[in-house]
PyMOL Python script that loads the backbone (N, CA, C, O; Angstrom):
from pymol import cmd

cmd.read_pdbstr("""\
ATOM      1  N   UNK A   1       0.830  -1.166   0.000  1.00  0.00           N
ATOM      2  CA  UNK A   1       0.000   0.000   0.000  1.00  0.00           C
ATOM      3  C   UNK A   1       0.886   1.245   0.000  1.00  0.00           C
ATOM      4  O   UNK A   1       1.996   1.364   0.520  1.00  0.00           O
ATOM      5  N   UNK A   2       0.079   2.283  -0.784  1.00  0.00           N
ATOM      6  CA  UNK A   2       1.402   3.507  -0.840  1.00  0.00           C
ATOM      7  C   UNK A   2       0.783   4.795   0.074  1.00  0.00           C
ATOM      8  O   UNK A   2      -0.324   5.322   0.180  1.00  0.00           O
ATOM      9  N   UNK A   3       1.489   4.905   0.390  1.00  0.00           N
ATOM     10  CA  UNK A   3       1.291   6.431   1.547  1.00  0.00           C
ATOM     11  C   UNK A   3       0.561   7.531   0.686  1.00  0.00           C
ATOM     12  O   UNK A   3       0.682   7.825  -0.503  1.00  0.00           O
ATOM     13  N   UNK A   4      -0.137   7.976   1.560  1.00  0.00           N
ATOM     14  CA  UNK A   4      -0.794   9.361   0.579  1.00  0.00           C
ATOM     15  C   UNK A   4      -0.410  10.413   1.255  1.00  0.00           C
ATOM     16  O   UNK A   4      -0.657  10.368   2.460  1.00  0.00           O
ATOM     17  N   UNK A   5       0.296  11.662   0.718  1.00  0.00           N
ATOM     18  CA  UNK A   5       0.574  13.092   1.152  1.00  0.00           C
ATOM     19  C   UNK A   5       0.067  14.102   0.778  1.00  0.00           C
ATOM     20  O   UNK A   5       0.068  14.435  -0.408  1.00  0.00           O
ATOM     21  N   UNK A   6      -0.444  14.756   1.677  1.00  0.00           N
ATOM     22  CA  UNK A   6      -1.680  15.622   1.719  1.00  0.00           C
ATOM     23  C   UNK A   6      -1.501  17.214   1.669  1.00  0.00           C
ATOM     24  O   UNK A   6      -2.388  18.038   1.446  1.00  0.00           O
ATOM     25  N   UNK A   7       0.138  17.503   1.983  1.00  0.00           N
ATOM     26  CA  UNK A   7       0.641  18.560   1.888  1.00  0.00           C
ATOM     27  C   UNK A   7       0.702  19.544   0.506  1.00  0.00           C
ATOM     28  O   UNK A   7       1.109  19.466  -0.653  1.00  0.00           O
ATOM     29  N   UNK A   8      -0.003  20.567   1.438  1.00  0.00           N
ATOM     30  CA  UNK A   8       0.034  21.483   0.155  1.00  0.00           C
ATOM     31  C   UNK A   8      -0.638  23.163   0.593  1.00  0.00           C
ATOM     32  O   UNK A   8      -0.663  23.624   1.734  1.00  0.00           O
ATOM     33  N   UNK A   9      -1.055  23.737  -0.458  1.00  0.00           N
ATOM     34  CA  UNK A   9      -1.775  25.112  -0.023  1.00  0.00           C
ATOM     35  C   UNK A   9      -3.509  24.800  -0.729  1.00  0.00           C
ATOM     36  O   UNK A   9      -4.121  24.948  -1.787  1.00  0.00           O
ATOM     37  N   UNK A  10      -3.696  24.355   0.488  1.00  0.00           N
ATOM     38  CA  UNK A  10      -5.490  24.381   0.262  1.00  0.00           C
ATOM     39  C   UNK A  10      -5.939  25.769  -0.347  1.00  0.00           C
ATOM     40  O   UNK A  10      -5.136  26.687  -0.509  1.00  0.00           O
ATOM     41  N   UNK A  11      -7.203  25.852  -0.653  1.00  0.00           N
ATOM     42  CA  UNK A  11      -8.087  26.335  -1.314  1.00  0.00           C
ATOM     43  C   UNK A  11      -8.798  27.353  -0.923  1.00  0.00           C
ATOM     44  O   UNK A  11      -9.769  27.293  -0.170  1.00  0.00           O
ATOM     45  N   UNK A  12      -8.163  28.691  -1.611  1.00  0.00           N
ATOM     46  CA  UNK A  12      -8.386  30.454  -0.971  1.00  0.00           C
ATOM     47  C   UNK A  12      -7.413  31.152  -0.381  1.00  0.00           C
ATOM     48  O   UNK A  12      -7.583  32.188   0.262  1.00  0.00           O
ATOM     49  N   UNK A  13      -5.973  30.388  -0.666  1.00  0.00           N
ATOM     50  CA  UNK A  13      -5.056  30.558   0.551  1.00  0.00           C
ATOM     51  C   UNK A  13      -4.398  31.573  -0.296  1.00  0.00           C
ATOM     52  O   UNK A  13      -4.433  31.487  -1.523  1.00  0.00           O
ATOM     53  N   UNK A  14      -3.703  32.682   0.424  1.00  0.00           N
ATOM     54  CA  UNK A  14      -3.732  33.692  -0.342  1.00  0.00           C
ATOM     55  C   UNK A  14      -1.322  33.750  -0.009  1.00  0.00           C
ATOM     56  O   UNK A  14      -1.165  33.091   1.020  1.00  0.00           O
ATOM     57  N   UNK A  15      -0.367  34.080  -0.343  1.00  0.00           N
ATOM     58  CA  UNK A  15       0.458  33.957  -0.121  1.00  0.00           C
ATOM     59  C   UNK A  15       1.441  35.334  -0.808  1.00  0.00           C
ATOM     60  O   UNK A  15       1.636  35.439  -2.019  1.00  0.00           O
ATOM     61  N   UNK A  16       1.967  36.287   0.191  1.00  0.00           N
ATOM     62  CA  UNK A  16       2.342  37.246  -0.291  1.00  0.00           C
ATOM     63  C   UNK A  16       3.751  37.287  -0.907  1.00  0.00           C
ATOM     64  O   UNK A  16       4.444  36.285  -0.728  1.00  0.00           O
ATOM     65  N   UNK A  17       4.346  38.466  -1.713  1.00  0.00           N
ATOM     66  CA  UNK A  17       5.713  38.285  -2.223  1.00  0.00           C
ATOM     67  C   UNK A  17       6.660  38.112  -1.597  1.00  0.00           C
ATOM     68  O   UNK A  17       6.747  38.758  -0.553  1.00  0.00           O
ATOM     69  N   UNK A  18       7.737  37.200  -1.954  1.00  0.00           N
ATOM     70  CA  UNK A  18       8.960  37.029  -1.565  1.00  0.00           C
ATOM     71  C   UNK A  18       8.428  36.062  -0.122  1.00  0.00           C
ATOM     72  O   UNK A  18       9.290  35.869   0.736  1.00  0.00           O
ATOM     73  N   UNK A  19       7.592  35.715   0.015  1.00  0.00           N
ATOM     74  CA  UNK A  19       7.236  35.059   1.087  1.00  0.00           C
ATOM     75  C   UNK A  19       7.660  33.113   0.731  1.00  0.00           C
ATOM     76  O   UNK A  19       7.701  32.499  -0.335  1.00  0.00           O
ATOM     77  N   UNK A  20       7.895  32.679   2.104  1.00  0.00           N
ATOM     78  CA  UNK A  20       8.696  31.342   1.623  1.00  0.00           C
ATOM     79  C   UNK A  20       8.521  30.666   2.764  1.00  0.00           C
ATOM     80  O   UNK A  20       8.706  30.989   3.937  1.00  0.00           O
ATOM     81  N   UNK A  21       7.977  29.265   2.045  1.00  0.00           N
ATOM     82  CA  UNK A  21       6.950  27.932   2.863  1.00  0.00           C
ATOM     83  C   UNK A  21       8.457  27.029   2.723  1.00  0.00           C
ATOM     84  O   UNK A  21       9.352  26.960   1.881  1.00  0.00           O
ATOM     85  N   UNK A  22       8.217  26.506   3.827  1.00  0.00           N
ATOM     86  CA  UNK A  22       9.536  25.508   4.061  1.00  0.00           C
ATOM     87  C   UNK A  22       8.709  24.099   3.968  1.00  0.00           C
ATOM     88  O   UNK A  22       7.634  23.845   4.512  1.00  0.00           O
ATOM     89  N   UNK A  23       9.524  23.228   3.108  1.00  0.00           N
ATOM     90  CA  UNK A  23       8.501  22.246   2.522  1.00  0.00           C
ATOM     91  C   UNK A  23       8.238  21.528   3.309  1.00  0.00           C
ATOM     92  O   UNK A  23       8.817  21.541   4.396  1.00  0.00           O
ATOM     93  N   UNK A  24       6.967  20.390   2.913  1.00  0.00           N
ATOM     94  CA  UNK A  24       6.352  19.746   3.668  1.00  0.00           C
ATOM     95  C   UNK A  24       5.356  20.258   4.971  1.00  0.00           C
ATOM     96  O   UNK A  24       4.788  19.540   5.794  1.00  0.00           O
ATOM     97  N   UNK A  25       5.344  21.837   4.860  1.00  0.00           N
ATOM     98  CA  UNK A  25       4.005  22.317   5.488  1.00  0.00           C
ATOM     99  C   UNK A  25       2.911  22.563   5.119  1.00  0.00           C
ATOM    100  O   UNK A  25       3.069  22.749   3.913  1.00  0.00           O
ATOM    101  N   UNK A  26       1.483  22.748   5.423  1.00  0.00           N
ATOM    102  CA  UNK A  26       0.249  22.545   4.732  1.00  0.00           C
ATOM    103  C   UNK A  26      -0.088  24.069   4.930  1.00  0.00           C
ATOM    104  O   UNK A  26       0.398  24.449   5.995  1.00  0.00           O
ATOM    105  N   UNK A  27      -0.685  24.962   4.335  1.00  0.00           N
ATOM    106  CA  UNK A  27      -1.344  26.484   4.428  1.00  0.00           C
ATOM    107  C   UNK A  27      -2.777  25.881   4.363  1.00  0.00           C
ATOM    108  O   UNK A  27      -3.154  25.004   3.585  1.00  0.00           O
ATOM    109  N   UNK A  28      -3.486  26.495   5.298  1.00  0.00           N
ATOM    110  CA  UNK A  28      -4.907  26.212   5.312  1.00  0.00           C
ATOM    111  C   UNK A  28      -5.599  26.701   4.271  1.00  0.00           C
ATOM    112  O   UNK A  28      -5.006  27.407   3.455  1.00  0.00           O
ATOM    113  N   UNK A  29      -7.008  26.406   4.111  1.00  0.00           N
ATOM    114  CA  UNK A  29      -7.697  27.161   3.248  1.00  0.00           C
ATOM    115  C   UNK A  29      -8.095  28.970   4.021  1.00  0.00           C
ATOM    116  O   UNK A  29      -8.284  29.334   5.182  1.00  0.00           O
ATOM    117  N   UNK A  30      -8.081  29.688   2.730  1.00  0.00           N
ATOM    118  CA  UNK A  30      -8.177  30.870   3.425  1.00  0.00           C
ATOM    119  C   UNK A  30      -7.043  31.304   3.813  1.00  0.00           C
ATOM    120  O   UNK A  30      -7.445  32.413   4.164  1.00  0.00           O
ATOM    121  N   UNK A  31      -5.896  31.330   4.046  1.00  0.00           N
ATOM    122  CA  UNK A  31      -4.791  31.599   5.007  1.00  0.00           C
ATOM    123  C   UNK A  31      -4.218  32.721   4.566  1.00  0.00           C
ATOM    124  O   UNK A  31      -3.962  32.411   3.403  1.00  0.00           O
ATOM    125  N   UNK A  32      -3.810  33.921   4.727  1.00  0.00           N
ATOM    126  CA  UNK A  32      -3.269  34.697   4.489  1.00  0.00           C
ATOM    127  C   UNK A  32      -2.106  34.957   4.849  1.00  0.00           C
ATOM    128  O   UNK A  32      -1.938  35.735   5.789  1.00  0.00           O
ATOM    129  N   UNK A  33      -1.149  34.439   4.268  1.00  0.00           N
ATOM    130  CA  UNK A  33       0.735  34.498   4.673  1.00  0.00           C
ATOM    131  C   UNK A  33       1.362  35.929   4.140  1.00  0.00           C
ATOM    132  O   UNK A  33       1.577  36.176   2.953  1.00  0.00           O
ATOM    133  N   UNK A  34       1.588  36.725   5.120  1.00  0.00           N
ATOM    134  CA  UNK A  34       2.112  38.356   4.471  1.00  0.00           C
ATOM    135  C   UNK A  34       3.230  37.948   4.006  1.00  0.00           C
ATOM    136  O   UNK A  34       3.867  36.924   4.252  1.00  0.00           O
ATOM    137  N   UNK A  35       3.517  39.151   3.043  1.00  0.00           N
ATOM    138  CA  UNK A  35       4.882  39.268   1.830  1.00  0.00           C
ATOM    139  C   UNK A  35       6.209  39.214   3.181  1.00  0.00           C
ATOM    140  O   UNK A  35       6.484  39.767   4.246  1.00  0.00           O
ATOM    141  N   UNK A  36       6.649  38.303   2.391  1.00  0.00           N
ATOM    142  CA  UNK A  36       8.311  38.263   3.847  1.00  0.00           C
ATOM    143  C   UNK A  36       8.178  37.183   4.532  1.00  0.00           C
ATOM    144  O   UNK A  36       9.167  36.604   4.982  1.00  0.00           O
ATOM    145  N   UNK A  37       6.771  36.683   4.745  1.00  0.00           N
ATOM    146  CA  UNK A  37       7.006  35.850   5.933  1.00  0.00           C
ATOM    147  C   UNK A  37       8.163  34.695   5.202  1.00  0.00           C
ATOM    148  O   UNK A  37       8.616  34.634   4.059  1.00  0.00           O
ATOM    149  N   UNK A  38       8.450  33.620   6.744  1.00  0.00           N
ATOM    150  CA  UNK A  38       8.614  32.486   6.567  1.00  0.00           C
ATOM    151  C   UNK A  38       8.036  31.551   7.383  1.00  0.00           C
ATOM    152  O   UNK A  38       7.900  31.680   8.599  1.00  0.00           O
ATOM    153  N   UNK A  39       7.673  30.553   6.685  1.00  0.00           N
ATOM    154  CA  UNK A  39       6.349  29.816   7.211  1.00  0.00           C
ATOM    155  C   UNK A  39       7.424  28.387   7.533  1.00  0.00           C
ATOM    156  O   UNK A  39       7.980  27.842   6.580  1.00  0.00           O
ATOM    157  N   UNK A  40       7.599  27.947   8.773  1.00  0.00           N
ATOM    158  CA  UNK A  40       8.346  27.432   9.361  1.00  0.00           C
ATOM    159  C   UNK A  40       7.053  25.777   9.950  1.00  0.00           C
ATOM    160  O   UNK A  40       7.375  24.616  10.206  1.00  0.00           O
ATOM    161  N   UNK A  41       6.055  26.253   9.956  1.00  0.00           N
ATOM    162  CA  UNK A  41       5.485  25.349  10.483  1.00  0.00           C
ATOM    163  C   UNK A  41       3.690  25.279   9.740  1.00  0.00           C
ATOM    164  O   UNK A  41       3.460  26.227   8.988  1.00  0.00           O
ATOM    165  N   UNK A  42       2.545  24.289   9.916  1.00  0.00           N
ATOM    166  CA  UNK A  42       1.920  24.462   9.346  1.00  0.00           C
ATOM    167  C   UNK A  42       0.783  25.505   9.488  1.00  0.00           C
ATOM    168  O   UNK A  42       0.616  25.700  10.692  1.00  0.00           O
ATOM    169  N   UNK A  43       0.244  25.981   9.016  1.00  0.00           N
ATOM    170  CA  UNK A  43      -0.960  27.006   9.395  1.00  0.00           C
ATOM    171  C   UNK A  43      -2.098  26.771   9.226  1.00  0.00           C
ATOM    172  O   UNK A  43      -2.577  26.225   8.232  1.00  0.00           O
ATOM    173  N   UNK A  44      -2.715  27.185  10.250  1.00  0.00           N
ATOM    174  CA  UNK A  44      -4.435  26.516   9.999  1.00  0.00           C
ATOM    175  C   UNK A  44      -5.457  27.349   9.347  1.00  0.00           C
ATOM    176  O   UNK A  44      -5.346  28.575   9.354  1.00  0.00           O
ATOM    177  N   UNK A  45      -6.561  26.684   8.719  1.00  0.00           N
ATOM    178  CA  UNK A  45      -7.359  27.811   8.239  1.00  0.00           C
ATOM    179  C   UNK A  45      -7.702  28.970   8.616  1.00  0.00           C
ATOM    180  O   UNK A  45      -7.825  29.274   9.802  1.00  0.00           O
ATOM    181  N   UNK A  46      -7.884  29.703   7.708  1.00  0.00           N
ATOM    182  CA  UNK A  46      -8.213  30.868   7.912  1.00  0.00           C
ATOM    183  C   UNK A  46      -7.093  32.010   8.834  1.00  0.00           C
ATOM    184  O   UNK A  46      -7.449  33.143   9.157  1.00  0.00           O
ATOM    185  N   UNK A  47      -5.918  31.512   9.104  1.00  0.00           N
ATOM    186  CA  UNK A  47      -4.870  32.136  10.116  1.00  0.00           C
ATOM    187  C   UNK A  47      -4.388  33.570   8.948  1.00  0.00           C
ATOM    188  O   UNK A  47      -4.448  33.684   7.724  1.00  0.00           O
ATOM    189  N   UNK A  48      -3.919  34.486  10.049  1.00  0.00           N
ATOM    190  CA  UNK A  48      -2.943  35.360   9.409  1.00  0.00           C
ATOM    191  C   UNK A  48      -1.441  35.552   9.899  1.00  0.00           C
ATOM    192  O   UNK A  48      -1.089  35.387  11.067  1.00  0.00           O
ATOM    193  N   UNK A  49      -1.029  35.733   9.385  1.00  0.00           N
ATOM    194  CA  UNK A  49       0.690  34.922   9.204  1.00  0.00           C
ATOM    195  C   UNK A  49       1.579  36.232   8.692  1.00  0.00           C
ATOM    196  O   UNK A  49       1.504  36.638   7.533  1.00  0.00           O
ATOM    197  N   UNK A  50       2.380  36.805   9.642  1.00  0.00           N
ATOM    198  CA  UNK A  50       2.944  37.341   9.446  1.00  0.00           C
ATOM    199  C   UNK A  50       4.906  37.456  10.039  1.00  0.00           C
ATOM    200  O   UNK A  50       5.131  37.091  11.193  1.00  0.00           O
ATOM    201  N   UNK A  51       5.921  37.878   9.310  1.00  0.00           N
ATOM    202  CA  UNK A  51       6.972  37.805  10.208  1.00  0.00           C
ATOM    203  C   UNK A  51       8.215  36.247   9.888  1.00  0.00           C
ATOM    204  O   UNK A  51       7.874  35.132   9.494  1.00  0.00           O
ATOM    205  N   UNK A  52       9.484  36.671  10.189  1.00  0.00           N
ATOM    206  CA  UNK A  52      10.291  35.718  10.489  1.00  0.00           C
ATOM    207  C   UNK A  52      10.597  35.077  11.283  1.00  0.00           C
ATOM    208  O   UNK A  52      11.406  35.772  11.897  1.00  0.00           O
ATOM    209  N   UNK A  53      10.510  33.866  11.919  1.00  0.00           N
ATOM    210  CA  UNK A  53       9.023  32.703  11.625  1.00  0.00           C
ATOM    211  C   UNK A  53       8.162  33.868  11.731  1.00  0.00           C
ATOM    212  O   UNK A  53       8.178  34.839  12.487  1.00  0.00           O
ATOM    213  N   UNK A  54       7.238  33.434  10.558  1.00  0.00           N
ATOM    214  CA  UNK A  54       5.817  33.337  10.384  1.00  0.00           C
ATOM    215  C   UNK A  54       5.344  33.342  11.920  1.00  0.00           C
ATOM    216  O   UNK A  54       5.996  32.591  12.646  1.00  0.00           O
ATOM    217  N   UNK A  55       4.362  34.035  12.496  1.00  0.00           N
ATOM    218  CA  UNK A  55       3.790  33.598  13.972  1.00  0.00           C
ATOM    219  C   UNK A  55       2.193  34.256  13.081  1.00  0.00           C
ATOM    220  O   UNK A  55       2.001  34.958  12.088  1.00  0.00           O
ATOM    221  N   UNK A  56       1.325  33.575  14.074  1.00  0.00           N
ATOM    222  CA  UNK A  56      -0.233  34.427  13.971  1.00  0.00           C
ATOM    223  C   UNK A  56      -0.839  35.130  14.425  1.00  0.00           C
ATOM    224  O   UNK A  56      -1.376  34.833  15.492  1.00  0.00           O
ATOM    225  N   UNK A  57      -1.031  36.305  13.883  1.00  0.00           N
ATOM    226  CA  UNK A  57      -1.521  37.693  14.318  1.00  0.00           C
ATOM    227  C   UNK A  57      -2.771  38.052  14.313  1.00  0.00           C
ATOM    228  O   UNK A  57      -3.027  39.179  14.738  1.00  0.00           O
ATOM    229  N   UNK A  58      -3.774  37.264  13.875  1.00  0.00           N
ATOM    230  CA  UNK A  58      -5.198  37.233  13.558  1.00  0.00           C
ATOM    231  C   UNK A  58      -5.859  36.123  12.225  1.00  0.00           C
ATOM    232  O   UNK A  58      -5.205  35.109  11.978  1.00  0.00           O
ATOM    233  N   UNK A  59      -6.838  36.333  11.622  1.00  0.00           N
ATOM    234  CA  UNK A  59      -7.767  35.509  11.673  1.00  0.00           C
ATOM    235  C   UNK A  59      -8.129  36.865  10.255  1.00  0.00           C
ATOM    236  O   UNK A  59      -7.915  38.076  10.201  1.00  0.00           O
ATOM    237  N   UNK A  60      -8.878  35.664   9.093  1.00  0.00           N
ATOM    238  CA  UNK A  60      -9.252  36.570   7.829  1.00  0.00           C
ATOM    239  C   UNK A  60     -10.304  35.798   7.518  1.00  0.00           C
ATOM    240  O   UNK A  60     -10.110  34.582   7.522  1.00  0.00           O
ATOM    241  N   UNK A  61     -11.399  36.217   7.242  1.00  0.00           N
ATOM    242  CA  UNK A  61     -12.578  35.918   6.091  1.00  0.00           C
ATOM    243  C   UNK A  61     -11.522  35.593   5.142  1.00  0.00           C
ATOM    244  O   UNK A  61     -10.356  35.897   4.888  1.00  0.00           O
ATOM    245  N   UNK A  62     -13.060  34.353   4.472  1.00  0.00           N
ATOM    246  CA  UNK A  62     -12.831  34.315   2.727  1.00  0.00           C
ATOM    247  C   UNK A  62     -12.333  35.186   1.673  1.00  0.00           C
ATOM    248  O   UNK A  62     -11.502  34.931   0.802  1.00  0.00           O
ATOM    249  N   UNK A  63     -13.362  36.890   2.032  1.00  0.00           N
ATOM    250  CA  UNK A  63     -13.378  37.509   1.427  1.00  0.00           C
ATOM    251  C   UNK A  63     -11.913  38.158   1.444  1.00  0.00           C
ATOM    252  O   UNK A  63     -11.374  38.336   0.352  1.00  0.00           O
ATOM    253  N   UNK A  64     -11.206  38.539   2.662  1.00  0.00           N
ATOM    254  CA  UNK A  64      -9.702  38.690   2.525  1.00  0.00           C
ATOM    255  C   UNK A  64      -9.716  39.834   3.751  1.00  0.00           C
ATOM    256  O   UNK A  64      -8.636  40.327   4.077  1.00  0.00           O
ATOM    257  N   UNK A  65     -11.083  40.299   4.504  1.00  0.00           N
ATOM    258  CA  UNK A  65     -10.504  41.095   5.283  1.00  0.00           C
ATOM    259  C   UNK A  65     -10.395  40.383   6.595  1.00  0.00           C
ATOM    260  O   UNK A  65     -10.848  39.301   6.970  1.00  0.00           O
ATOM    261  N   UNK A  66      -9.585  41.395   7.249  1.00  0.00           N
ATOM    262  CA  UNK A  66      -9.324  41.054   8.837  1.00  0.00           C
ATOM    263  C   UNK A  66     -10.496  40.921   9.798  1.00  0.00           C
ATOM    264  O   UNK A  66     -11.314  41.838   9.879  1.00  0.00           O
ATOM    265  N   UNK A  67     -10.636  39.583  10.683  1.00  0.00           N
ATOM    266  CA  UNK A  67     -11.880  39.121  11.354  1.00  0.00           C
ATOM    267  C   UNK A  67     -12.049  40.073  12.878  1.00  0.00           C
ATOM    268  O   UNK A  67     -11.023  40.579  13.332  1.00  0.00           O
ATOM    269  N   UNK A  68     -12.862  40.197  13.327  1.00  0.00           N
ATOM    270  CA  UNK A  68     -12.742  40.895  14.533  1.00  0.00           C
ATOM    271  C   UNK A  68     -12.678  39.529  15.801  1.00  0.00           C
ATOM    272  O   UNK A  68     -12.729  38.306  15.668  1.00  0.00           O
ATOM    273  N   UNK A  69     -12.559  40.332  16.901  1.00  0.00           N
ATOM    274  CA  UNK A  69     -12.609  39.977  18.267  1.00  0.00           C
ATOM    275  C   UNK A  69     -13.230  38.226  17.885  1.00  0.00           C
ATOM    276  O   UNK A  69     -12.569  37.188  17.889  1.00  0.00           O
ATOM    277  N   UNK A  70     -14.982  38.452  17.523  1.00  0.00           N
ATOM    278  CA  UNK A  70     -16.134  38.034  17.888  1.00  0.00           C
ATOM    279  C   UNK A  70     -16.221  36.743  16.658  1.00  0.00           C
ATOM    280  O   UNK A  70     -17.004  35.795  16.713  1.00  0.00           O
ATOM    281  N   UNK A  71     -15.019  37.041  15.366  1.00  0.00           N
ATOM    282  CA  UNK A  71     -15.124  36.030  14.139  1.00  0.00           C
ATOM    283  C   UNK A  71     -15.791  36.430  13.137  1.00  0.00           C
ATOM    284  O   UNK A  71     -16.005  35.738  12.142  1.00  0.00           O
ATOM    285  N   UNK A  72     -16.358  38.100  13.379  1.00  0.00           N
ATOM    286  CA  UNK A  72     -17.172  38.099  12.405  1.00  0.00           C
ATOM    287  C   UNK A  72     -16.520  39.288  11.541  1.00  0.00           C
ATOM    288  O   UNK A  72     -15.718  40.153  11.893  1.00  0.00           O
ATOM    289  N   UNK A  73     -17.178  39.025  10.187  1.00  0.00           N
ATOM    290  CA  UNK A  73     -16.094  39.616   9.067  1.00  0.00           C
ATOM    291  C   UNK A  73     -16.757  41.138   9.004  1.00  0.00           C
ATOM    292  O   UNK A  73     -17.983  41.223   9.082  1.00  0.00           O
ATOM    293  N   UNK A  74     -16.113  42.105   8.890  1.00  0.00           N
ATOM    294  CA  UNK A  74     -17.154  43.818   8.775  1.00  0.00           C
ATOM    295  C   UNK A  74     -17.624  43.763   7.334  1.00  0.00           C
ATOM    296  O   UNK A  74     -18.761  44.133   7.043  1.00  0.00           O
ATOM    297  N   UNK A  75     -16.518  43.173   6.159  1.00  0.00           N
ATOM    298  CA  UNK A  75     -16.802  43.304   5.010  1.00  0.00           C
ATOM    299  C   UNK A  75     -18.270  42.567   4.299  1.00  0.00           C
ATOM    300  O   UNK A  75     -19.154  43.254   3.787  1.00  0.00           O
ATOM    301  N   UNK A  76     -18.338  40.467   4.419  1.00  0.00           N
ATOM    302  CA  UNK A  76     -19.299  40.486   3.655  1.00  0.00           C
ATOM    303  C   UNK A  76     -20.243  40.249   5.259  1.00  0.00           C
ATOM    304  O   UNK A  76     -21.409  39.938   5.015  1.00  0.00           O
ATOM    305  N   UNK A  77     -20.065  40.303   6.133  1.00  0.00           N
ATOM    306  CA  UNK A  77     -20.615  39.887   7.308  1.00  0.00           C
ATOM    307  C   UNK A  77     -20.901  37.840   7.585  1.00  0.00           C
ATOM    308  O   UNK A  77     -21.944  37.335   8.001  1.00  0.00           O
ATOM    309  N   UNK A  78     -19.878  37.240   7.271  1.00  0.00           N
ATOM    310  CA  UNK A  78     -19.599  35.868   7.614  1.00  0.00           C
ATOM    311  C   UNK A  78     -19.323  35.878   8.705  1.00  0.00           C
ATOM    312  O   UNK A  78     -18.775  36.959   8.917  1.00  0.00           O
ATOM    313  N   UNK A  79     -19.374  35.233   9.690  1.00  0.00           N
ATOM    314  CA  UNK A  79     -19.337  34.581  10.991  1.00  0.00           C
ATOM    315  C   UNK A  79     -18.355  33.292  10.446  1.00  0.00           C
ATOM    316  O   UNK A  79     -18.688  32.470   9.592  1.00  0.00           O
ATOM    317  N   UNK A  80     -17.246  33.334  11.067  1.00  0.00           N
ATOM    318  CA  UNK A  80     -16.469  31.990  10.405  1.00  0.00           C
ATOM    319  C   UNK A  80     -15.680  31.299  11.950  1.00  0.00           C
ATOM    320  O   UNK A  80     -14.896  31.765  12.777  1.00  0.00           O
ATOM    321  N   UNK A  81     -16.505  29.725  11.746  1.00  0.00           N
ATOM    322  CA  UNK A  81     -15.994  28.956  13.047  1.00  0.00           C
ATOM    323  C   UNK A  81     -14.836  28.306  12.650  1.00  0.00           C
ATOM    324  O   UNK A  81     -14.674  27.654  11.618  1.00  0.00           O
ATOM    325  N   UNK A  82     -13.912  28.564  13.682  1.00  0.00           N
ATOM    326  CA  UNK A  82     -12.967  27.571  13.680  1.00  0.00           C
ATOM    327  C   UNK A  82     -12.433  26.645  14.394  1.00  0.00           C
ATOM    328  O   UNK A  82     -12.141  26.728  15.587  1.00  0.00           O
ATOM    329  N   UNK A  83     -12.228  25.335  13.370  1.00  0.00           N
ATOM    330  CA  UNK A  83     -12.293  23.919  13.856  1.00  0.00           C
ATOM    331  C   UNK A  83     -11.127  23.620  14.591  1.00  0.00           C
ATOM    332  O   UNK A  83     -10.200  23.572  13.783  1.00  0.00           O
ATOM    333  N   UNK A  84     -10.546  23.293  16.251  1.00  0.00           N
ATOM    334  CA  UNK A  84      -8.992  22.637  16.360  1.00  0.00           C
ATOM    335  C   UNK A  84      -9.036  21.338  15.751  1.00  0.00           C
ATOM    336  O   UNK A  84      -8.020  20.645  15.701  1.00  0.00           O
TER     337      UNK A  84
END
""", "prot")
cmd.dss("prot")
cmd.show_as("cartoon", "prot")
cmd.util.cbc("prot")
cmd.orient("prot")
């Protein structure tokens, strides 16, 4: 039986310039990695990612803006749960 690898940049994940994934980590769907980072480890949906390591600074809607306090987006007004 052959191993299946699942690693990759899911679906909406947004990844800024000059920014650099050290292989074999997964970017969530949604994820927003700022220009510069380095992404040292994996990131979960919807995270925002900024810095050398990469650390997480907040939380983004689909749509691409920044989530508040409460999860909810100002732009299209999504409420977005997140799964550990």
């Amino acid at each position: 039986m052959q191993a299946v690898f699942t690693f990759g940049v899911k679906k909406g994940a947004t990844i800024g310039a000059n920014a650099t994934i050290i292989c074999g980590n997964d970017i969530g769907r949604y994820a927003f990695i700022g220009a510069g980072a380095v992404v040292t480890k994996d990131v979960p949906d919807y995270a925002l990612m900024v810095g050398n390591p990469a650390t997480q600074v907040g939380w983004v809607c689909e749509c691409g803006e920044r989530l508040d306090d409460d999860m909810k987006c100002a732009g299209c007004g999504k409420h977005i749960r997140i799964r550990e």
